[in-house]
C-alpha positions in Angstrom: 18.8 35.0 36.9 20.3 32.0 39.3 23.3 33.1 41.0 26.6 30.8 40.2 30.1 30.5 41.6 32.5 32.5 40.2 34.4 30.2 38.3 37.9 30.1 38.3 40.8 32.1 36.5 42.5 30.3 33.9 46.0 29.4 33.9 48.2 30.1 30.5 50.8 27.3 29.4 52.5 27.9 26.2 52.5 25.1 23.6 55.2 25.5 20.9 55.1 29.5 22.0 51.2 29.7 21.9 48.8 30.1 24.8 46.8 27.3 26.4 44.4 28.1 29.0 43.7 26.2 31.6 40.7 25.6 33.2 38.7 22.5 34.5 35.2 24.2 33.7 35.6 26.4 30.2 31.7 25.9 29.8 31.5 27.6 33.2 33.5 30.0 32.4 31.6 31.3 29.0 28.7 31.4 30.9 30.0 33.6 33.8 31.0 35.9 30.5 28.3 35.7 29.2 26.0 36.9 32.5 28.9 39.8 32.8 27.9 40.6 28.9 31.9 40.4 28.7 32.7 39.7 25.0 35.3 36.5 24.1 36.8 35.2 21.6 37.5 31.6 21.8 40.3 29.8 19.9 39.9 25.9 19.5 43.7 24.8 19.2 44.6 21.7 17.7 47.8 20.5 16.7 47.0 21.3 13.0 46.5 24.8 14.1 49.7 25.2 15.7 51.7 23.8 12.5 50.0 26.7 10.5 50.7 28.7 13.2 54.1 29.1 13.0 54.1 29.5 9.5 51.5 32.3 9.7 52.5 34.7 11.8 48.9 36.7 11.1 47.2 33.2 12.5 49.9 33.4 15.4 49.3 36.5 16.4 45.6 36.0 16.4 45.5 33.4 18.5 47.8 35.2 21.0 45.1 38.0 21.1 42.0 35.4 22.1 40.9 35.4 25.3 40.3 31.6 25.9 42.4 29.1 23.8 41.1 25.5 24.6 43.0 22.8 24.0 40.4 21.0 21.4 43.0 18.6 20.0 44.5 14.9 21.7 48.3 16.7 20.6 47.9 19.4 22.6 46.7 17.7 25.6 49.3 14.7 25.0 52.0 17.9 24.9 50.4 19.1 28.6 50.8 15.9 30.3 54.2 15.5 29.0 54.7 19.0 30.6 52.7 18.3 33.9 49.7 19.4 33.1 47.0 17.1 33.6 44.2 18.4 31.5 41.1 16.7 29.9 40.8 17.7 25.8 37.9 20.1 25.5 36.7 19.7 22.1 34.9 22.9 20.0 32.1 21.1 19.2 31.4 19.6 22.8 32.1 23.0 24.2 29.7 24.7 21.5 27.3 22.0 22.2 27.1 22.9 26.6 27.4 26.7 25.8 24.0 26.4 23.5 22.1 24.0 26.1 22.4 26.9 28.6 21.5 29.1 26.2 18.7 27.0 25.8 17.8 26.7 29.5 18.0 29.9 30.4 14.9 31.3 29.3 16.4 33.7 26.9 18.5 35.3 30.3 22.0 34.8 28.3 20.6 36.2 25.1 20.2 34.6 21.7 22.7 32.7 19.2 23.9 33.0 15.2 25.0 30.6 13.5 27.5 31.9 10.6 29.2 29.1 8.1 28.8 26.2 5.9 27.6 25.5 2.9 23.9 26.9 1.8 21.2 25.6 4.2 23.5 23.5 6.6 23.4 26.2 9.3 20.1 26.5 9.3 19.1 23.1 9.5 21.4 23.0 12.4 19.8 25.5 14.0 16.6 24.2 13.6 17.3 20.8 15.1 18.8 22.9 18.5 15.6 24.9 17.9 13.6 21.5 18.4 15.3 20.3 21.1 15.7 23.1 23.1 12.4 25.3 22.2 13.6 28.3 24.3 16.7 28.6 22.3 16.8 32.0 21.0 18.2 31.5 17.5 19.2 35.5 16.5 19.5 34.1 12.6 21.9 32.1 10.3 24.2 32.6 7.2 26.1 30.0 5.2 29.4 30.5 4.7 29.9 31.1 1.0 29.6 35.3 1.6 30.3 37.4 -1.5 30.7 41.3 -0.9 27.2 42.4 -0.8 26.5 38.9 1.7 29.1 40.6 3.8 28.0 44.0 3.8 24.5 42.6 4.7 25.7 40.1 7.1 27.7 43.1 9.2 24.8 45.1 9.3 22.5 42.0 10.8 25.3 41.5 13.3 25.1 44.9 14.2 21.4 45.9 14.5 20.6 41.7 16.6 23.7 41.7 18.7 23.3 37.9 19.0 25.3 36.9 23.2 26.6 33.6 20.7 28.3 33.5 17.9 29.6 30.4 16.0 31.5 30.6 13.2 32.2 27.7 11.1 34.7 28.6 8.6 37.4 26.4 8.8 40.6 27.0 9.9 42.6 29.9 9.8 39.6 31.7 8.0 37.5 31.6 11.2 39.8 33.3 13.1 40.9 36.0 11.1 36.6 36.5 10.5 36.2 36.9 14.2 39.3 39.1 15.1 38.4 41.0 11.8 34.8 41.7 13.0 34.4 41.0 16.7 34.0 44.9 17.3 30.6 44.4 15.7 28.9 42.7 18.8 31.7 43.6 21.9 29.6 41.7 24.3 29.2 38.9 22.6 31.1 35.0 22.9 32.7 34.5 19.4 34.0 30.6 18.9 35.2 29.2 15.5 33.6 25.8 15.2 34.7 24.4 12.4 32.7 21.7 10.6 30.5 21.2 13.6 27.3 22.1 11.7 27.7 19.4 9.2 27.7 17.5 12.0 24.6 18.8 14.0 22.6 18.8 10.2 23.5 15.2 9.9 25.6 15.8 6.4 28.5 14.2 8.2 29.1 12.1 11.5 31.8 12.7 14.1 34.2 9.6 14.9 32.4 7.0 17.4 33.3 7.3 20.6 35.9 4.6 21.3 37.8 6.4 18.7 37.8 9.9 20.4 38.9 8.5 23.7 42.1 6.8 22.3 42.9 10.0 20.6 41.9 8.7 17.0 39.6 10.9 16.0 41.6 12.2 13.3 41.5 8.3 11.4 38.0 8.8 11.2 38.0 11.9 9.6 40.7 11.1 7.2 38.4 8.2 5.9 35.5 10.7 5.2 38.1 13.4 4.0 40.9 11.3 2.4 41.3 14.4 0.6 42.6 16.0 4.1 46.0 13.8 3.9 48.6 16.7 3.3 46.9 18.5 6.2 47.3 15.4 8.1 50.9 15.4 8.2 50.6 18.1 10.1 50.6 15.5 13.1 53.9 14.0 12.9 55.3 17.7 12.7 53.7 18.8 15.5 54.9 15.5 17.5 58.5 16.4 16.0 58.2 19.6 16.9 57.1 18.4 20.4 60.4 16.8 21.0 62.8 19.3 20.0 61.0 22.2 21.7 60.9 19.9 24.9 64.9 19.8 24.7 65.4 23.1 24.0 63.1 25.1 25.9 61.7 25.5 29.1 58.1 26.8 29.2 57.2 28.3 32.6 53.5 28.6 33.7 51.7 31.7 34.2 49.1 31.9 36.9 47.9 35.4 35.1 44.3 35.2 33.7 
């Protein structure tokens, strides 16, 4: 196996009372994990995340309990920089997407990769298009997300007996996290990262927001014109940038340096 750096600790910074890590390399970072065979579970926080958040203290407190929380949305990283933090937004799907090319160019050394979520057939069509590109890819197996008891039972077992080093889980949100903290203890050494609707994206049943729109933190635009059906989650938004404000006047947030 190549020898890397040791990449760096990560910084927490609360946001709203939740913890963002801090890192300039999270990809890095898995990786180095995943060599260790140190288990993970990684929480993708956007500002729509931390609205449920605080009205879900079961959400809350799982998010507390991951041990990397990115910040995947443009609120969160708008909330940094307003605090001093200068950090680039590290998006689930882009972070999925580097953690499955080393997979994929390791010659099996990191170990092999489930995908878990969707609907019928979109996880394994995603898989199979990584597969193609990257034919060294271990794929460990796939599930779509519609589970009923006996999937469940039969997926735990699966889990259990491959002991996949990857595991995405594209639930949605908060039903992603709770999966992972629920079952995590099933594969201990393995990086656990709720992905959301990433494989309709990677199967080509939907399209992320063209570039120019990520960059000027509009991503969300595009996805309300595919989902307009996602406008009461939207308004999430605006509470979170309310939110923002009166926190910022009312509390001071200092910065641990503990990893």
């Amino acid at each position: 196996m190549k020898n890397r750096v040791q990449p760096e600790s990560p910084r927490i910074f609360p946001v709203l009372g939740l913890p963002v890590h801090l890192l300039q390399n999270y990809s890095g970072w898995l990786v180095s994990r995943a060599q260790q065979q140190l288990g993970c579970h990684v929480v993708t926080l956007n500002a729509e995340m931390t609205m449920q958040a605080e009205d879900n203290p079961r959400l809350a407190s799982v998010i507390h309990q991951a041990d990397l929380v990115i910040p995947d949305g443009s609120g969160i990283v708008l909330y940094l920089m307003l605090q001093g933090q200068q950090m680039q937004r590290c998006p689930g799907i882009e972070l999925a997407e580097s953690l499955l090319k080393e997979f994929g160019q390791s010659s099996n050394e990191l170990g092999s990769v489930f995908f878990l979520g969707g609907a019928p057939g979109i996880a394994q069509q995603a898989a199979e298009i990584w597969q193609n590109q990257f034919p060294e890819l271990a794929i460990a197996g796939t599930h779509h997300g519609y589970l009923t008891p006996e999937d469940e039972q039969a997926l735990q077992q699966t889990l259990r007996d491959l002991q996949p080093r990857l595991i995405l889980v594209g639930l949605g949100v908060p039903r992603q996290e709770f999966w992972i903290a629920e079952h995590r203890h099933l594969c201990p050494q393995s990086i656990w990262i709720g992905v959301g609707g990433s494989f309709d994206i990677w199967a080509g049943a939907k399209q992320r927001a063209p570039e120019w729109l990520r960059n000027n933190h509009l991503e969300w635009v595009y996805r309300l014109y595919q989902e307009p059906w996602r406008w009461r989650r939207m308004l999430a938004l605006p509470k979170f940038a309310w939110r923002t404000l009166i926190y910022r006047l009312t509390q001071r947030e200092p910065v641990s340096s503990q990893g």
